[in-house]
C-alpha positions, 0 to 999 in steps of 0.5 A: 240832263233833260231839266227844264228851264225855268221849271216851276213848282207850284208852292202855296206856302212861298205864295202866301208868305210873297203875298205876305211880304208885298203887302208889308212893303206896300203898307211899311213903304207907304209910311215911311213915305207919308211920315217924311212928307208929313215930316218936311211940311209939319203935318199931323199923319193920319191913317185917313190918308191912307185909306180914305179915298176922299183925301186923295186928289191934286185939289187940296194940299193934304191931297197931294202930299198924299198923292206923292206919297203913293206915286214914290210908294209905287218906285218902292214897290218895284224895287220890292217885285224885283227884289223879292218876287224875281218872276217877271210872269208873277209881277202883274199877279202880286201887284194886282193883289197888293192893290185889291187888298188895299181896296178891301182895306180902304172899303172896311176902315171908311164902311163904305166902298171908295167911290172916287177914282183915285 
């Protein structure tokens, strides 16, 4: 046998389809997280915490909750790399791509590029 170990092949289709998968954990994650903290302090959920940079930050309550809501989204979306990616090397790759689409998502719904850091 003269395989080698960990060969691989590179498939664009199983590339598009992860791409897919990440970000349908990332966005389906992030939800579910901001509608249960929403749920336990009896806010009104809003896409605006989402993907308006203004709303996140530590300085208002709204704010944090959203905050928490990103950090406890990003545990959700290790178990999602681990799960569906499997690939240490690619890890990086699809997180750096989650986070540049969602950058995209974040400058087309607020028509403006987010100028705030977080």
């Amino acid at each position: 046998m003269a395989g080698q170990f960990r060969s691989y092949v590179w498939d664009p289709l199983l590339i598009l389809s992860q791409i897919v998968l990440m970000q349908t954990v990332y966005y389906g994650s992030l939800g579910l997280w901001l509608a249960l903290v929403d749920g336990l302090v009896r806010s009104s959920p809003s896409l605006d915490q989402m993907f308006d940079a203004e709303i996140l930050g530590f300085s208002t309550p709204p704010g944090r909750l959203s905050m928490m809501s990103f950090i406890l989204n990003a545990l959700t979306c290790a178990l999602g790399l681990l799960y569906f990616i499997r690939r240490g090397k690619q890890c990086l790759d699809f997180t750096v791509t989650v986070h540049f689409f969602h950058l995209l998502g974040c400058w087309f719904y607020s028509s403006r590029f987010p100028s705030a850091l977080t």
